[in-house]
BAVEX-844124 format. One record per residue (C-alpha): x, y, z. Coordinates in steps of 0.25 Angstrom, whole numbers, padded with zeros to 4 digits, always signed. Example, Ala and Ser with C-alpha at 12.3 -4.5 7.8 and 13.67 -1.06 7.14 Angstrom:
% BAVEX-844124
+0049-0018+0031+0055-0004+0029
% end
This chain:
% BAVEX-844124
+0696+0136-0363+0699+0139-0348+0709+0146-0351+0703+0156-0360+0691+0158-0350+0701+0162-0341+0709+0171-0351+0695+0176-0353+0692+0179-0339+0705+0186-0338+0702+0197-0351+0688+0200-0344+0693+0203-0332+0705+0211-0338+0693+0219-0346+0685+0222-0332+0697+0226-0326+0701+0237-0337+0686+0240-0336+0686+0243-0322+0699+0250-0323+0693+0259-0333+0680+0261-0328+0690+0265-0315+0699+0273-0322+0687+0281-0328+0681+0283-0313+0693+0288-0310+0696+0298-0320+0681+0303-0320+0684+0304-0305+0695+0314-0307+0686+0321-0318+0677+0325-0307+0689+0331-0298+0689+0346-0301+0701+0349-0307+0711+0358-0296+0711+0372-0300+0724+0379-0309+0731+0386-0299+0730+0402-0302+0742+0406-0305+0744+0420-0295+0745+0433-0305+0759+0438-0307+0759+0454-0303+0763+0464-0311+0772+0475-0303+0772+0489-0308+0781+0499-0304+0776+0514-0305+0785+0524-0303+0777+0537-0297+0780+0552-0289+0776+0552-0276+0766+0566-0276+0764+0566-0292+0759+0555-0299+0761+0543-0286+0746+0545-0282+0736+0544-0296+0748+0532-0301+0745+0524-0287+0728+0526-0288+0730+0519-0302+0740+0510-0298+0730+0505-0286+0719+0505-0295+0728+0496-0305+0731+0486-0294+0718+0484-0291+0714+0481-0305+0726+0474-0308+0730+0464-0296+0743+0457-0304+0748+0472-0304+0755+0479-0293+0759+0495-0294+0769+0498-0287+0775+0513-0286+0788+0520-0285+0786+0532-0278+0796+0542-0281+0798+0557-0281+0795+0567-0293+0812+0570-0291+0815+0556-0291+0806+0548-0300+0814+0549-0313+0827+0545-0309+0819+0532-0303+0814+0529-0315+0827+0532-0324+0836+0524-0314+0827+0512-0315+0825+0512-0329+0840+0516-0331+0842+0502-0326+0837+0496-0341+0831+0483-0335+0819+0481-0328+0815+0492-0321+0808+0493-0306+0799+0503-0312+0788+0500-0323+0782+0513-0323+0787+0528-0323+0781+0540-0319+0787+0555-0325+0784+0568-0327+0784+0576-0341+0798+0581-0338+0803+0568-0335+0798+0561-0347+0812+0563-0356+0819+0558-0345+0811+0545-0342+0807+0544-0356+0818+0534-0359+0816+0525-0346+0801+0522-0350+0792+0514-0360+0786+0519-0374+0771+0518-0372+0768+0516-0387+0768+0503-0387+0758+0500-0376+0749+0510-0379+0747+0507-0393+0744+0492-0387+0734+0494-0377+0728+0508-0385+0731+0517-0375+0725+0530-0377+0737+0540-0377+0726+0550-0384+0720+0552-0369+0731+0560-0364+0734+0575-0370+0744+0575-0381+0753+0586-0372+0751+0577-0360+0758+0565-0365+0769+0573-0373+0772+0579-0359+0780+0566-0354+0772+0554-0360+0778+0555-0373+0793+0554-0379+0797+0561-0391+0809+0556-0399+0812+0567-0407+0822+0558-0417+0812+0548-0421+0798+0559-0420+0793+0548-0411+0784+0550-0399+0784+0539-0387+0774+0537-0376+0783+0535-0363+0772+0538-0353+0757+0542-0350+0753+0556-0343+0746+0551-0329+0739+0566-0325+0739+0579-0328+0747+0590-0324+0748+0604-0334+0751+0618-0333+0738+0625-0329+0735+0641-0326+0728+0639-0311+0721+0653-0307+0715+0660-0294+0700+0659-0300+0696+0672-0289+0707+0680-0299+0702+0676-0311+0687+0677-0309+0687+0688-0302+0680+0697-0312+0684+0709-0308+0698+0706-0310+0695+0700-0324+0688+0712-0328+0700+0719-0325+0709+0710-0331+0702+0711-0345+0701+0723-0344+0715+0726-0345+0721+0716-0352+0710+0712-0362+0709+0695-0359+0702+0686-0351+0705+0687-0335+0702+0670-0335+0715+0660-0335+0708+0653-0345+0704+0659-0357+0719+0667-0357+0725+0664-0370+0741+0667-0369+0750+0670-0357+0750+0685-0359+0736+0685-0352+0741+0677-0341+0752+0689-0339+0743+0700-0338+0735+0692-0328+0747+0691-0320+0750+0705-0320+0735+0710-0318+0734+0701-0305+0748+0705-0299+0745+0718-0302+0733+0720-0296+0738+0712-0285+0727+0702-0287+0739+0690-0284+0751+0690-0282+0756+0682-0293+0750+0680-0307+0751+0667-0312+0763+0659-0305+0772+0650-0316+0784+0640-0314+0797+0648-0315+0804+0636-0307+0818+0637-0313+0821+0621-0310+0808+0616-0318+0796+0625-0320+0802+0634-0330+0801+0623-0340+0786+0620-0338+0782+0635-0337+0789+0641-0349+0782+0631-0359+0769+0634-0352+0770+0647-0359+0778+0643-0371+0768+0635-0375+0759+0647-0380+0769+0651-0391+0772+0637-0394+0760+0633-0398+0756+0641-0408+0768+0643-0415+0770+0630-0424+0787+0636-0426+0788+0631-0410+0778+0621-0409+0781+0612-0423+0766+0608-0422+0766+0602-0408+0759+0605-0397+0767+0601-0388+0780+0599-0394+0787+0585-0396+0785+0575-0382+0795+0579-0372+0800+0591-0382+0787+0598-0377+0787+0613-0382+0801+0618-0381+0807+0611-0392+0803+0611-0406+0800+0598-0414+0814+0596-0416+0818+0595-0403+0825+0608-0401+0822+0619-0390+0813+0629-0398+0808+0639-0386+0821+0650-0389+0811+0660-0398+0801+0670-0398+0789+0661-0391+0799+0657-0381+0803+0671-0377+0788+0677-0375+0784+0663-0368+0796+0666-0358+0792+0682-0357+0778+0675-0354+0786+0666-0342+0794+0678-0335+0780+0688-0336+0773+0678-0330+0783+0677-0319+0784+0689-0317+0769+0690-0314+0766+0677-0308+0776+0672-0300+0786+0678-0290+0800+0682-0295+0809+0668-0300+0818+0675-0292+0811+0675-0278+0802+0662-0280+0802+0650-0289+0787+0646-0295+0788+0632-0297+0780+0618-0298+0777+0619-0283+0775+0635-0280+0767+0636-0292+0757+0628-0282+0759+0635-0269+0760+0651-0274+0747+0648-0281+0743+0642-0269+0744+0655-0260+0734+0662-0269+0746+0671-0273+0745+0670-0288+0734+0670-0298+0740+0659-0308+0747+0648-0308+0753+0641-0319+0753+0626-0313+0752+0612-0315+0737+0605-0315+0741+0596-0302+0740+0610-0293+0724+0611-0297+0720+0602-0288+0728+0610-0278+0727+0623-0281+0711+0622-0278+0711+0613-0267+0708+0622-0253+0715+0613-0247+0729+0613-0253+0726+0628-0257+0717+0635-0249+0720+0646-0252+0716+0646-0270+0709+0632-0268+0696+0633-0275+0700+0645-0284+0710+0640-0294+0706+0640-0309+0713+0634-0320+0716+0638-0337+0727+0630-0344+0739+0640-0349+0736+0653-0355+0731+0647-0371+0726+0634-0366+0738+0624-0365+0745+0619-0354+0758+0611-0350+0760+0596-0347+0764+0589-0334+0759+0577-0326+0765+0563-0324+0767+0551-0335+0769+0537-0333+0776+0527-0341+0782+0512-0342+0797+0513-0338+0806+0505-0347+0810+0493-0341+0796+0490-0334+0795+0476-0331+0779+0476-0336+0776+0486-0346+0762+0482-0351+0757+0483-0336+0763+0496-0333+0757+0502-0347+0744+0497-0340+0745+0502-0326+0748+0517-0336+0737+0515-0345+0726+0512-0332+0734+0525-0325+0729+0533-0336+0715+0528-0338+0702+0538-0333+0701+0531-0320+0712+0533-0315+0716+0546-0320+0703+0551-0314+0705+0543-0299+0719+0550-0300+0712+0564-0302+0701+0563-0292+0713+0555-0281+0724+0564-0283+0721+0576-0292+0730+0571-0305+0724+0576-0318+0722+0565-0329+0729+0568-0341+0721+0558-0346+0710+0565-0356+0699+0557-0355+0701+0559-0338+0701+0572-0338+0689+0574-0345+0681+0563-0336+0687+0573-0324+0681+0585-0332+0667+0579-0328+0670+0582-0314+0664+0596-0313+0672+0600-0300+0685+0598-0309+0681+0600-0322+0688+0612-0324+0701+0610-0320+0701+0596-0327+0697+0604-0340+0708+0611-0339+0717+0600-0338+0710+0592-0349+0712+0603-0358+0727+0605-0352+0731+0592-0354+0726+0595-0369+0736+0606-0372+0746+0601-0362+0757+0604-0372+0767+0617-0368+0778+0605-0361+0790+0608-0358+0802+0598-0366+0802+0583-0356+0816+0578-0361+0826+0568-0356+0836+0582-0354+0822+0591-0348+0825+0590-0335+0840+0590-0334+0843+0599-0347+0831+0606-0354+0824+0611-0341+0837+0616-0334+0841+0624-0345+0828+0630-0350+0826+0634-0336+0838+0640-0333+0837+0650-0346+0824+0654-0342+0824+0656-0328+0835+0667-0331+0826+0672-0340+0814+0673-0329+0823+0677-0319+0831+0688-0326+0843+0683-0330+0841+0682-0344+0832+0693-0350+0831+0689-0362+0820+0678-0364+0823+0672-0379+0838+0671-0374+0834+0663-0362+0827+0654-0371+0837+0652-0380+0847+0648-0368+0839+0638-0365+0834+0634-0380+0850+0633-0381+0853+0624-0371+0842+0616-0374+0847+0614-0388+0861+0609-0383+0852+0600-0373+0844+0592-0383
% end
């Protein structure tokens, strides 16, 4: 019996012992229930790097606004860019990409003449715009085709390669003391029966006798002054005024406006050179009269991309045939004192105009497509095109910017202008890969000895160069 008490005494004390051991364990573990739990490390954002290719003195200035404003919004993101020059920055990007691997660059930067050649180093937008539901219908049809799109013409397939940043067309800037001088316009009308007002002229004829009513009254000494810059303006000036024929002849125009993407209006829908004929002559008599009136002899002194801004400047010349970036210049009393303030402007001579500006793509080995796409979609919105406007002076071509813009009365109607510009922004030159090394030269060639003499004939010139250019494409 003494035994069993004892064995007894044992088990009890074994139960208080596991008692006390649970009841301490329990403590324990409601003890560490009260520790707040140490906090998750936050993992440090990685940071996206893009690298933007821009032209120092073009587009550098509205691309770095948004790109700071981007950072801002966007700390994981950096933007960095590559300044280089106009002359330089196409063979930068074609090297780099050239490479086919990953590229050091994730965003291009072109103008409408260099979109053949970049087209094959660059990123088809399609697919990114389709995914985020870009709006594409805010920029003007002509616009986009003038750079922004690719045209292959074996598969009748069109490619988005880049967006239009701003807005740069062919405009018809005016002395407004000339033109609204009544006197003058009384006389004017009087003798050639139309409107003395750049704006309501209808075809280029009306701009001719301007010029030689002006000149020979003395009034100016130059009409209107027009690119006849053998190297490069020739091809910009002569579909200015080619354009008139072509659109209102469906034989040339194949029921475009503006021709196929990078074709522009000096090819047919076929792909083939179709400016040799009857339009093309009378636009080219149109070109050397207008010379003639307008500018100093081709012979003496070459009109071109810069001069077009400092003849005008002088006060010399009633007209100017120029690109929208030289409005804020021409009436500024500061960097013209001598027309600032008395400038006017009308789109070409029917109401259209002509395409330029700056696009912007993805280059094709960019290391983060998705963000570049949305560093170009912010680039483009209102905001920013408007900021860019009222920091540097570059138009929107952004639709639904330029028509916040028109509210500002003080600029209202020069933006008009534009807006409805950017509308008809269709008589563009071809952009091919061969453009600048081939098509141009040649085109250029046949008509200068057309402008200056050489030739006299001006169908034959253009069938020189319709020839050549058949061989070419």
């Amino acid at each position: 019996m003494q035994k069993r008490k004892s064995i007894g005494k044992i088990a009890i004390a074994l139960i208080v012992v596991i008692i006390v051991i649970i009841a301490g364990a329990g403590g324990y573990y409601y003890y560490l229930s009260t520790i707040p739990p140490k906090p998750t490390p936050t993992p440090t954002p990685s940071v996206t790097t893009l690298n933007v290719v821009v032209v120092g003195g073009w587009n550098q200035q509205n691309v770095e606004t948004a790109a700071n404003d981007y950072m801002a919004l966007h700390p994981n993101v950096k933007i960095n860019l590559i300044i280089a020059t106009f002359s330089s920055y196409l063979e930068k990007e074609e090297v780099a990409e050239s490479q086919a691997n990953a590229s050091s660059y994730d965003i291009f930067t072109w103008s409408p003449t260099s979109s053949g050649p970049i087209a094959p180093y660059v990123t088809p937008l399609n697919s990114f715009i389709s995914a985020d539901n870009y709006n594409l219908s805010n920029f003007a049809s002509g616009m986009l085709a003038s750079g922004g799109e690719y045209y292959n013409l074996t598969s009748k397939t069109t490619t988005v390669i880049g967006f239009p940043i701003d807005t740069s067309i062919y405009n018809l800037y005016y002395l407004k003391s000339i033109f609204d001088n009544a006197t003058l316009a009384s006389e004017f009308q009087s003798i050639y029966h139309v409107p003395f007002n750049p704006n309501e002229w209808t075809n280029w004829t009306e701009v001719i006798w301007a010029d030689q009513f002006l000149t020979s009254n003395h009034v100016t000494q130059y009409g209107m002054l027009i690119d006849d810059n053998p190297t490069h303006g020739m091809i910009d000036a002569f579909p200015a005024i080619f354009y008139w024929w072509y659109r209102s002849n469906s034989t040339l125009n194949g029921g475009t406006s503006s021709g196929l993407p990078g074709y522009g209006i000096l090819f047919n829908t076929a792909g083939q050179p179709d400016f040799a004929n009857a339009a093309g002559a009378a636009a080219l008599e149109t070109y050397k009269a207008l010379i003639q009136y307008g500018d100093p002899s081709p012979n003496i002194e070459i009109i071109d991309y810069s001069t077009l801004e400092s003849v005008f400047e002088t006060g010399h010349a009633a007209m100017d045939l120029g690109w929208t970036e030289y409005g804020t210049t021409f009436n500024s009393t500061t960097t013209s004192p001598a027309i600032g303030g008395n400038v006017g402007v009308a789109l070409l001579p029917g109401g259209y105009s002509e395409a330029g500006g700056s696009i912007m793509g993805i280059a094709k080995y960019a290391s983060n497509k998705t963000a570049a796409f949305q560093f170009l979609e912010f680039l483009t919105t209102n905001n920013e095109a408007i900021k860019a406007y009222y920091a540097g002076g570059f138009v929107p071509t952004e639709l639904s910017a330029l028509k916040i813009l028109e509210t500002n009365a003080t600029i209202s109607g020069f933006i008009q202008t534009e807006y409805q510009g950017t509308l008809v922004a269709n008589a563009n030159p071809p952009l091919l890969s061969i453009s600048s090394t081939v098509l141009v030269p040649e085109f250029n060639y046949a008509i200068n000895n057309y402008l200056t003499g050489v030739t006299t004939n001006p169908l034959s010139a253009l069938q020189t160069a319709a020839t050549e250019w058949s061989h070419a494409v």
